[in-house]
N, C-alpha and C positions, 0 to 999 in steps of 0.2 A: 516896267510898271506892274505887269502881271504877276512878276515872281514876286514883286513887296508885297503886293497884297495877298499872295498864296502864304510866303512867309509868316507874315504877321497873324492870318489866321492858325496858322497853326500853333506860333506862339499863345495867341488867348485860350487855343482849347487846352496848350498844358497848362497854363496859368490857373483853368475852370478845373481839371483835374486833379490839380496840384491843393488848391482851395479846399475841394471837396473832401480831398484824403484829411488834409490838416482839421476840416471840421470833424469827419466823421471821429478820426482822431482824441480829440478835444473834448465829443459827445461818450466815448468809453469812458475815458477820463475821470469828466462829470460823473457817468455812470456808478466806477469803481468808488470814488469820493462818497456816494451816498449809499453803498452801500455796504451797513454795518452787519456787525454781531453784537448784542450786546446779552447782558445775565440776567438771567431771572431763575426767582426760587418760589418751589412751590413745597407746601409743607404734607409732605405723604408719609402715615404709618411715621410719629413724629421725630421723624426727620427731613429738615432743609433741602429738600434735592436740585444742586444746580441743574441749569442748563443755558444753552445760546441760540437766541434765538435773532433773526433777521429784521431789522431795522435801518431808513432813512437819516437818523439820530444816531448822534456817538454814543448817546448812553441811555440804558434807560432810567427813566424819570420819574415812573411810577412806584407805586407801593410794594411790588413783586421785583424789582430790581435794587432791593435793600436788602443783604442776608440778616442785621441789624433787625427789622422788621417783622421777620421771616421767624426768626429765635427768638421774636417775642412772645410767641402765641405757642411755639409749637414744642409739643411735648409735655410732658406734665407740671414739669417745674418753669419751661420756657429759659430764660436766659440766667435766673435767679441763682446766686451766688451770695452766701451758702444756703442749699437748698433750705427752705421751713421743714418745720418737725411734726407739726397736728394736722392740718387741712390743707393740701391751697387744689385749688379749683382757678385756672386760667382759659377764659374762653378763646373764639377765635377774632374777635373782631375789634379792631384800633379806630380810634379818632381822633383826627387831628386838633391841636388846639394851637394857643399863642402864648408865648411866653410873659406876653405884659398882660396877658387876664387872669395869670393865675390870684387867687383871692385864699387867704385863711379865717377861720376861724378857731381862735383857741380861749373863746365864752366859757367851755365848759370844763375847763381846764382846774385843779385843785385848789389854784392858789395864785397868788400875784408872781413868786417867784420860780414859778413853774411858767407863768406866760410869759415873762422875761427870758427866762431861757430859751424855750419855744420860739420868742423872735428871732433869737441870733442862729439858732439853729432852723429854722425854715431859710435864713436870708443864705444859710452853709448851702442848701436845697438847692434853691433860684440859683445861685453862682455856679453849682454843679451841673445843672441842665446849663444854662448857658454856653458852657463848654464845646455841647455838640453842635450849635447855632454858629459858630465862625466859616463866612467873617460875621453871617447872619442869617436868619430862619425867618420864614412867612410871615403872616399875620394872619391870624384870624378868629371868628367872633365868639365862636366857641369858649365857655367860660370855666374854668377846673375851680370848682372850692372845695377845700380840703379843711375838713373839719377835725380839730384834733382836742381827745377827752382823758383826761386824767383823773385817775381816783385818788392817789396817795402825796399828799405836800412833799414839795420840794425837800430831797437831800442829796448829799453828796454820794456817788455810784463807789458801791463796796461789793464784798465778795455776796454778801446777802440780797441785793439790788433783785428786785422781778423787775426782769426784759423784754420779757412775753409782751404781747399785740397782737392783736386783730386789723384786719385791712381788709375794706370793701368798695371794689368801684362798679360805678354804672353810668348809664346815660340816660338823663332825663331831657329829652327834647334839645336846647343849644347849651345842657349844660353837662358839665362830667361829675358826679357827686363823689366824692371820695370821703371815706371815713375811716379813723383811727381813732383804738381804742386800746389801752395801755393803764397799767395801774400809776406807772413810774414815768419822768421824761425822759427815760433811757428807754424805754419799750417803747413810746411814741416814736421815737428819734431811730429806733430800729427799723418801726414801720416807714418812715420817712426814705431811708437810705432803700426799702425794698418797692413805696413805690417808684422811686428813683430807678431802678433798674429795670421799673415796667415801662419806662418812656427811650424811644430810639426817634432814630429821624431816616426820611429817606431821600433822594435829590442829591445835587451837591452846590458845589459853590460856582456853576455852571448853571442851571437847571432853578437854583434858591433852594435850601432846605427846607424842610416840613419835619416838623415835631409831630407825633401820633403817642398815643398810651394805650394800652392796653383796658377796653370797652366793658371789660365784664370779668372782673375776681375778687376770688375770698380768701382770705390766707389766712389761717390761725397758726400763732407761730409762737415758739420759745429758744432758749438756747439750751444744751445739755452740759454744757461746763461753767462756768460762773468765772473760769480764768482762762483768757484766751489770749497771749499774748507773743509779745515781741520784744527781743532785747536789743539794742543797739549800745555798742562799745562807742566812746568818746574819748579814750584816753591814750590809746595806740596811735591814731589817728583823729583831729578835730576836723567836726564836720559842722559846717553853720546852722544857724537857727533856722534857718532854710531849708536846708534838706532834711533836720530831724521834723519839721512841721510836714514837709511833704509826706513824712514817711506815716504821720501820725493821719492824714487826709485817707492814705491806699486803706490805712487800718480799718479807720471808719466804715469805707467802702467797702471794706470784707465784713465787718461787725468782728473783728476784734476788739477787746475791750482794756488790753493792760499794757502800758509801753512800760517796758524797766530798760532805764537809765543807767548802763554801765557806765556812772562818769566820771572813778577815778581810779587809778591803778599805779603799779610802780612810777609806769614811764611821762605821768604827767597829770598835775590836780588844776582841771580848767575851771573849777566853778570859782566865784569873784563872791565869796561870803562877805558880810559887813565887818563878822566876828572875828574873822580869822581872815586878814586880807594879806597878807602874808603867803598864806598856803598857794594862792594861784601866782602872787607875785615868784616868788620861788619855782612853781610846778608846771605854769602854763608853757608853751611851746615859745610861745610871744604874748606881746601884750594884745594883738589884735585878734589872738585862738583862747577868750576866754569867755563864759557865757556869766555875764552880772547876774546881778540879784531881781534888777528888775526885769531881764529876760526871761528867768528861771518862772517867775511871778507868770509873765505874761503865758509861758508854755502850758501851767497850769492850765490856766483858763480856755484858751483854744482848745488843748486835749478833752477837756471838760465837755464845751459843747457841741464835741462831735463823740459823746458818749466814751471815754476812754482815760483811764486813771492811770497814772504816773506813778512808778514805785520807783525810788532812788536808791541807787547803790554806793555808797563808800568801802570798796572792797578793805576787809584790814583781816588778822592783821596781816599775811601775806599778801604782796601784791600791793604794796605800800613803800612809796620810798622819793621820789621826786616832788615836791612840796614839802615835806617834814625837815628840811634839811636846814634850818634856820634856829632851831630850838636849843641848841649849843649855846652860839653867840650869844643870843640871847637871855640867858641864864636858866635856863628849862634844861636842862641835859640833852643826851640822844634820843631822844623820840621816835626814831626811827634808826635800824643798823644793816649793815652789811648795802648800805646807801651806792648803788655803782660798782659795788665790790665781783671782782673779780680772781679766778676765770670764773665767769658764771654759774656754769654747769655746778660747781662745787656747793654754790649757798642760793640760787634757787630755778626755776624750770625755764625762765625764758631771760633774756637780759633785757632791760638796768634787773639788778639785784635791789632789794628793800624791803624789809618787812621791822614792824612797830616793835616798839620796845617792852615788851612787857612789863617789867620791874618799875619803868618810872612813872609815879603818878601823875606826872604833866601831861604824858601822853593822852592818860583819860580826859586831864583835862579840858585837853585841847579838841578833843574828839567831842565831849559835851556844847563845844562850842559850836562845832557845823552839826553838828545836831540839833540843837537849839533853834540856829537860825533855820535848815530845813522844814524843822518842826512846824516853825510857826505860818508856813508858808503854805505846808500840807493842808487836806483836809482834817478834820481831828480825828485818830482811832487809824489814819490811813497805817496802812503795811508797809514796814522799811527794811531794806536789804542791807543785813552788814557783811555779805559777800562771803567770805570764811574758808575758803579752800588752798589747796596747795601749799600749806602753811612747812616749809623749808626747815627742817630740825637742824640741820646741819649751821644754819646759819646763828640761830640761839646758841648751840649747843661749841660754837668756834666765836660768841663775842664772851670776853675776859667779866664785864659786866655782872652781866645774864648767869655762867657758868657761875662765878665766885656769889650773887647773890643764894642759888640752888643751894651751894654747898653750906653755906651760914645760915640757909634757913631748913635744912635736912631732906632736901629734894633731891632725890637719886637723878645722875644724869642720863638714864636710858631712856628709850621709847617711852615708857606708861609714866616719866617724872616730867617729860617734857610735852605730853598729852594731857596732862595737870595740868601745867601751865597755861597751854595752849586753852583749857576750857575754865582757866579763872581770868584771862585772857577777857573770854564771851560773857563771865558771870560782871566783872569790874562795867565792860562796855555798857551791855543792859542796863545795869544800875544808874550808869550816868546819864543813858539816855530815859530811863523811865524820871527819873526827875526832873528832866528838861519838858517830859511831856505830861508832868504831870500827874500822871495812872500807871496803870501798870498791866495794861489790857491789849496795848499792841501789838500786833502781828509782826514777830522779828522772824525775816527769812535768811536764811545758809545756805550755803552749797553745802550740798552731799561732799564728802570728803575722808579723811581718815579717824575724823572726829564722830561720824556720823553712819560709822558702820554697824548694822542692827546687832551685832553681840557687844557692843560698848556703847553703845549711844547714849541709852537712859542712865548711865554711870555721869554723863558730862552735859545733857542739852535736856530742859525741861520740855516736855510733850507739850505742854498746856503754853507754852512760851512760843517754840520754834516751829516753824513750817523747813521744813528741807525740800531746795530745788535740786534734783535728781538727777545728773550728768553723765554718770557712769552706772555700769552695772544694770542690765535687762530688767533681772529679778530684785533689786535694790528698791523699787519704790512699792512693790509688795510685799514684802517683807517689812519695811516701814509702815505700813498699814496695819500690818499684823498687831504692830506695838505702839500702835496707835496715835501716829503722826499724822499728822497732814503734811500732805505733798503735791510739788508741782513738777512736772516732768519735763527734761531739758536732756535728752538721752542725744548726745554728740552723733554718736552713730547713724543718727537722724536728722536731728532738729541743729545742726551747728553751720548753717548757712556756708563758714568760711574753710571750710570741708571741701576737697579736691583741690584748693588752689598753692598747698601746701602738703609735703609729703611726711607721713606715708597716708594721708588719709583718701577717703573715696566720694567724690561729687555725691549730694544727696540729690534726685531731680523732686520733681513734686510730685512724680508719684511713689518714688516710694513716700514721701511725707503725708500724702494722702493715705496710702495704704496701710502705713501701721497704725494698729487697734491700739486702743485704752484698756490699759490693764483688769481684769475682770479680778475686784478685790470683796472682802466680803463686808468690808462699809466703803460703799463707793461713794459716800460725802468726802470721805478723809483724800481722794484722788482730788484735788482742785480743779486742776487743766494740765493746760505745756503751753510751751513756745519757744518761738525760734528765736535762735541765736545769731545776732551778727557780731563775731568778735572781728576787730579791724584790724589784726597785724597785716593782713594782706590785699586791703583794701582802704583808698581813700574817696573824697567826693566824686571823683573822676566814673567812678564805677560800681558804687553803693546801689543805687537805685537796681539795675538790671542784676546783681547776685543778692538781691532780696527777693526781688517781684519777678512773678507771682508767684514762685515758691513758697513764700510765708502765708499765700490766701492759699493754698493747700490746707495748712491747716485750721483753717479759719471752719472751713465746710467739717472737715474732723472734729472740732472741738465744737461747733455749735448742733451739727447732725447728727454727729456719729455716725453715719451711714453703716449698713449691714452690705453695699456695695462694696465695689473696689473704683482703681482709677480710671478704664475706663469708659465705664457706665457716665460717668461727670466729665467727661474730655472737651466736648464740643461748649457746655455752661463755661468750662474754665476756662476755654480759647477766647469765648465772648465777656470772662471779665476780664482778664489780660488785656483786650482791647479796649473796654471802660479804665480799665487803668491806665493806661494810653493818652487818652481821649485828657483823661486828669492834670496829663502834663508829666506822668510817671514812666521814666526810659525803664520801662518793664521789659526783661528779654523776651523774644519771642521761644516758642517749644516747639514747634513745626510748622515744615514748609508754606509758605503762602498755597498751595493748589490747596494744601489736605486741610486749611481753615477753612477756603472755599467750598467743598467738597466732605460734606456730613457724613460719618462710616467708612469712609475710603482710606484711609490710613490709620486706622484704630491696627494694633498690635495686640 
């Protein structure tokens, strides 16, 4: 009986120490579990400096655990993309507010059709802050009224458009007073998208977000180009109304101002005219890759009020050939030749082969016609691209047509007989389009080309008529200046987005698109702007987004700052709009590693 009981105690003191371990155990455990690291940034000599610091909490919660937060305040510009050009003045201190208080007033505004824009564009505002609220942000009583003043009546945004604004915030006791001050709704609307960039959040979707803005700034601000744009190719590849409206949103957000519309080309004519329905039935890819009449309409208007005009291109005549191919049967002649014609390389640069017919009047006429309908859809006076390059001699110069009209009408068939042609070609076009629009005052844009080289130009392209966009040649749009064009610059070597993915050419990143300056001419009105190219042979919806952005907001900050910097001095602004472009709903690629976006100076090159 002695030994059970000896036993048995000695089984309870392992049982007590067995206990004891598994608690103490249990109590590391616990311990390790609570105890974190988490990030905080403090803004020194203005830069973000991470660090980690120890915490009970997974994460921190507070205002200093936002790098977001952090790039708001800190530095002179803060997170601003593209930096302002006259004043800004960013203090240190944010205040939270709530997204259901914000209030407008646009009382002082010029006109009725100025506070009707103003509505849909503040309501563009709310739904962009919203953005960083998912699934949802705070509440709280703190009140934002943003008061917005216009001097000059409503019109449509042209190359002559003041952009320029003023922007001022403060805090009056539970309220945030903001005000904007603008001649134009495109200078208000500037200011709107800039103070958009002064509101971050911190928290998460753990913890509930917090909206804060930025407490105390003056911005006085303009643009230095007047054309800041973006081309998007639609006809190598169709891309829905969807991705070209997203693409027009990133624009906004950069304050670029010009989307051109590559929307036809050999290899396919999507646009669904009234006049000419025909052209997409024949051109489009299918019937469900075409953009109608009343989409065309509606793109209008969207681009509009988020500040951003629409320049259409019908490339011709090279670069023409899938839609025209109907005009036979139909009793019009060949409208278009060397249609598909092979081998390629022979009759023009890339295949399908197609370029317009010179010689038949139906061609103009048919051109009058998507003209016409365009026309009436444009702004009035807006600026139209008839595309104009790569014009293929070989292929004139081998249809039986073309050749036997030259020789009955005394046209030599060498180069300068068929450089003739090519520029009574542009003279017939104009004319059909200046009658459809009535005046004769519109801004017709070309590509730079063989047409448009400064010892023959003024022989073929009137100054007072053409703007040449500028694609090759360094010295080309200087020399243009010289003789007194206007120019927009589109230098491949730089601005050609679809560059590197295609040989022999070389990736442009955004900095070099950053870093190359604007030609220093001696009338710098006659310089426009630039922009970037997305032609899509090598690219569809799949991957558009991430080989635009944010490359194309590179030059967004170039054309509206011009900066006497380089890339980068702006590295850390441009990493934090890449991530507002993010935030958009934009598969923007990223530029560098996650530590080194965390981590301000530490991976600058």
């Amino acid at each position: 009986m002695a030994g059970c009981t000896l036993m048995a105690g000695v089984m309870l003191l392992y049982l007590t120490v067995v206990v004891r371990q598994n608690t103490a155990s249990d109590d590391n455990v616990t311990a390790e579990k609570v105890s974190y690291f988490v990030k905080s940034y403090k803004c020194i000599n203005n830069t973000c400096i991470f660090s980690k610091l120890p915490s009970v909490e997974k994460e921190n919660s507070g205002l200093d655990g936002s790098i977001d937060v952090c790039r708001l305040t800190c530095g002179r510009y803060g997170s601003l993309w593209p930096k302002p050009t006259v004043n800004t003045t960013i203090g240190k201190s944010v205040i939270e507010f709530g997204l259901d208080n914000i209030k407008f007033d646009t009382s002082l505004m010029a006109d009725q059709l100025s506070k009707e824009y103003m509505s849909e564009a503040t309501q563009v505002f709310v739904s962009s802050i919203k953005k960083f609220c998912v699934p949802s942000c705070v509440s709280y009583a703190t009140i934002p009224i943003i008061s917005i003043t216009t001097s000059t009546p409503f019109d449509y945004i042209k190359l002559t458009t003041n952009e320029s604004y003023s922007l001022k915030i403060n805090i009056e006791g539970d309220r945030i007073v903001i005000n904007i001050k603008a001649k134009t709704v495109y200078g208000a609307r500037n200011g709107l998208e800039t103070l958009r960039q002064l509101v971050a959040t911190y928290g998460s979707s753990l913890s509930k977000k917090k909206l804060v803005i930025a407490g105390d700034v003056q911005i006085s601000d303009q643009p230095m180009y007047a054309y800041r744009g973006f081309m998007l190719d639609t006809a190598r590849h169709y891309f829905p109304m969807a991705t070209i409206k997203r693409h027009i949103d990133a624009m906004a957000h950069s304050k670029l101002n010009v989307f051109h519309w590559h929307a036809t080309d050999s290899h396919s004519f999507p646009l669904d005219l009234p006049s000419a329905p025909l052209m997409s039935k024949y051109g489009a890819y299918s019937p469900d890759e075409i953009y109608s009449f009343k989409e065309i309409k509606d793109l209008l208007r969207y681009a509009l009020v988020r500040g951003v005009r629409i320049i259409i291109e019908i490339d011709s005549p090279a670069h023409a050939g899938n839609g025209w191919q109907w005009g036979k049967a139909s009793g019009y002649g060949d409208m278009a030749v060397c249609v598909d014609k092979g081998p390629w390389r022979k009759y023009c640069v890339q295949p399908p082969c197609g370029q317009l017919n010179p010689i038949n009047t139906n061609t103009y006429k048919w051109l009058g016609k998507i003209y016409k309908d365009l026309i009436n859809v444009l702004p009035k006076g807006e600026a139209f691209h008839m595309g104009g390059d790569e014009v293929a001699l070989n292929c004139w110069n081998t249809t039986t047509e073309i050749t036997n009209w030259m020789k009955t009408n005394n046209r030599s068939l060498d180069e300068e007989g068929y450089l003739d042609l090519w520029s009574q070609f542009h003279a017939n076009s104009l004319s059909e389009y200046d009658k459809e629009a009535g005046d004769v005052n519109s801004d017709i844009i070309v590509w730079s080309s063989g047409l448009t080289e400064p010892e023959i130009i003024e022989k073929y392209l009137d100054k007072k008529r053409y703007t040449v966009e500028a694609w090759e040649g360094s010295n080309i749009p200087v020399e243009l200046v010289k003789l007194g064009y206007k120019v927009i610059i589109a230098l491949k070597d730089v601005y050609y987005l679809d560059h590197g993915f295609w040989t022999p050419t070389n990736y442009h990143t955004w900095k070099q698109i950053y870093n190359n300056k604007m030609p220093i001419v001696d009338n710098p009105n006659l310089i426009l702007g630039a922009e970037t190219c997305m032609w899509s042979e090598y690219v569809d919806d799949n991957a558009v987004d991430s080989k635009v952005w944010p490359r194309a907001a590179a030059l967004a900050e170039r054309l509206w700052s011009n900066p006497t910097t380089n890339a980068p001095s702006a590295e850390y602004r441009f990493l934090q709009h890449r991530e507002r472009l993010v935030t958009l709903g934009l598969k923007a690629d990223t530029v560098t590693p996650e530590w080194c976006y965390l981590h301000d100076g530490r991976c600058i090159l």
